[in-house]
Every structure is written in structure tokens, then in C-alpha cells.
C-alpha positions in Angstrom: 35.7 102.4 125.4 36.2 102.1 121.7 35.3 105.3 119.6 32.7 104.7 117.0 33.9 107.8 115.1 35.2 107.1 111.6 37.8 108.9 109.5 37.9 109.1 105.7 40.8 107.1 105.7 39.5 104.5 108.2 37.1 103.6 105.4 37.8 100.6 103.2 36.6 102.8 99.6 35.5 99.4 97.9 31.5 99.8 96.5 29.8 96.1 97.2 26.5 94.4 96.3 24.6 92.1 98.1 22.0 89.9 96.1 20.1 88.2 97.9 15.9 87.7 97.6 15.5 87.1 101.7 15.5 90.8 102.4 16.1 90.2 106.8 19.1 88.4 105.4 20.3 91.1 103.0 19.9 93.8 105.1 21.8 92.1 108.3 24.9 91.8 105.7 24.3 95.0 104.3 24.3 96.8 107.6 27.5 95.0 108.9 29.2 95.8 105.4 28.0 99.5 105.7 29.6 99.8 109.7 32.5 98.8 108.2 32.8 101.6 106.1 31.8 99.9 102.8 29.4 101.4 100.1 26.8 99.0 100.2 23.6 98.6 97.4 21.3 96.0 97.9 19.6 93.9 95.5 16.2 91.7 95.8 16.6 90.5 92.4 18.0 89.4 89.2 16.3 92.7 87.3 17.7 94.9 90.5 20.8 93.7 90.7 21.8 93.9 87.1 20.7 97.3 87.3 22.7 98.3 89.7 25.8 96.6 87.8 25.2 98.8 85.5 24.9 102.0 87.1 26.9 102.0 90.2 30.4 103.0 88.4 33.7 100.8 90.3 31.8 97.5 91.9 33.7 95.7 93.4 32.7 93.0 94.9 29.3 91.2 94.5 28.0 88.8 97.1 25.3 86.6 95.9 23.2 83.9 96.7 22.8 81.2 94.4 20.0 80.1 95.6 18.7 83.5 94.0 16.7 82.5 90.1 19.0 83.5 87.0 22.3 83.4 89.6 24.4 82.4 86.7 23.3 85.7 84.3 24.2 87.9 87.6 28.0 86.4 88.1 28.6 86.3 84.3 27.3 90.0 84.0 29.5 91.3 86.9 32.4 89.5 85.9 32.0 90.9 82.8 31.0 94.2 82.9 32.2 95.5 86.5 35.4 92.7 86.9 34.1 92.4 90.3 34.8 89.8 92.9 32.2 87.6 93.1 31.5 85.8 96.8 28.6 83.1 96.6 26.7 82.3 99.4 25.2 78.4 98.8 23.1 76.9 101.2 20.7 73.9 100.4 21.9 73.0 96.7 25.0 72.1 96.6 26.0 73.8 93.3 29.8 73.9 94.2 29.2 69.9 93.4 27.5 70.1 90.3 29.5 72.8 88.8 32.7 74.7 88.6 31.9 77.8 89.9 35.5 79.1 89.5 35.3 79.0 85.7 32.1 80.7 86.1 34.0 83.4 87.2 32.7 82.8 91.0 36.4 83.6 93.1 35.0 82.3 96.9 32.2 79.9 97.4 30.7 80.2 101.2 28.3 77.5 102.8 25.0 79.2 104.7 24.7 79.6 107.2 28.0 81.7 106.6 29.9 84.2 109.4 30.5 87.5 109.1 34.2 86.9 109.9 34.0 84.7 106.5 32.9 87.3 104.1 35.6 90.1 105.9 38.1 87.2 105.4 37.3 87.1 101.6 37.7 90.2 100.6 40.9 91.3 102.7 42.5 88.8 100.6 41.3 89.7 97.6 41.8 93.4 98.2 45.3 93.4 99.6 45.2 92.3 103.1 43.3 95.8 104.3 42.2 95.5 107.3 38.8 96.5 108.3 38.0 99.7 110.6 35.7 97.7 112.9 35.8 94.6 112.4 33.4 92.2 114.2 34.8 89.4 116.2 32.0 87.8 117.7 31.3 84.7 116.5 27.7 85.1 117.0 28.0 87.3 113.8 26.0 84.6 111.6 24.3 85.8 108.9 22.1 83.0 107.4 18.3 83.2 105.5 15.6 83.7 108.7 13.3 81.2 106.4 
């Protein structure tokens, strides 16, 4: 049996916000990030999450989905003020086609629904190759908007 008990060390130390305005789907994300060993805010919207931008000190990655209003404020506002990774989660516009969300500072672009496996993926690269203290293998780990 696996022990659920985590050390300090075990812990990834990297502070991450998830904006999203489907709260069933933030939460799920936010719970797996948090089991990880993450520091996990959540955000319902564009006012919430630049606030916590601006308060939470060392961000470093924000996930957010574009179909959430004023999405291009939020990624130009982390980029610039935390340097943060940014992960999008796209689902039924396709805005990967109609722009180039690289130069808008957006690093990884994933299609909803999207697996949990996905969003551990993006950030071990983009942190070093850490690897997580529980990671979740189960493919059934989808995280997509219950709506």
C-alpha cells in the first residue's frame, strides 16, 4: 500500500493559479494540483484572478481558460508582472487558429477536454523535469467543463 504521507521535500514548492469561470471544473484541477503538493489559488474571474497576480508573491504558473472573458488582459498581466508560465486550456474556439498565442506570451496551449497527465507533463518540462510526489496515472483523470 502506497503511503499518503508527504514530506516537505516531496513537495513540488511552485504557487499555481487556475482561472477558470466553471467552478466544478476549477476545483477538480485545483484539488489534483493541491494532492500533488502545489500551492493552488483559484480564480472565477478576470477581476479575481488579476488580484491574485498581484498579491500572491512567486506565481508561477497560471492555467487559464480562454474561453474565460478578458483572457488576453489575464496572460499579458501574468506574463508581465509574475513571469509565470502560462498553460491555456481551449475548448470550443479555436483561438490557437486565429492567433499566435506564443507571442502572446501563452508557453502550452491544451485542447478540452484536457488530462491531468497533460497539465503534469507541462509543467515538469517547464520546471526542470521534477517529478511529481503523486502523480496520477489513470487515464480517467479528465478534467474538462461539466457544462
Amino acid at each position: 500500500m502506497r503511503s499518503e504521507v508527504k514530506t516537505e521535500s516531496d513537495s513540488p514548492d511552485l504557487t499555481i493559479i487556475v482561472a477558470d469561470r466553471h467552478p466544478f471544473a476549477r476545483a477538480a484541477l485545483a484539488a489534483l494540483l493541491s494532492y500533488d503538493g502545489y500551492r493552488v489559488f483559484q480564480a472565477q474571474s478576470f477581476r479575481a484572478t488579476l488580484s491574485c497576480l498581484d498579491q500572491i508573491p512567486n506565481v508561477a504558473v497560471l492555467i487559464a481558460d480562454l474561453d474565460t472573458p478578458e483572457w488576453r488582459s489575464i496572460v499579458r498581466h501574468a506574463v508581465q508582472t509574475a513571469k509565470a508560465l502560462v498553460i491555456a486550456m481551449e475548448g470550443n474556439h479555436p483561438y490557437s487558429e486565429m492567433y499566435d498565442l506564443k507571442a502572446l506570451g501563452i508557453q502550452v496551449c491544451l485542447k478540452k477536454p484536457i488530462t491531468y497527465r497533460d497539465v503534469q507533463k507541462a509543467i515538469r518540462q517547464n520546471f526542470g523535469g521534477r517529478e511529481l510526489s503523486n502523480p496520477v496515472t489513470d487515464e480517467s483523470a479528465v478534467i474538462t467543463n461539466l457544462f
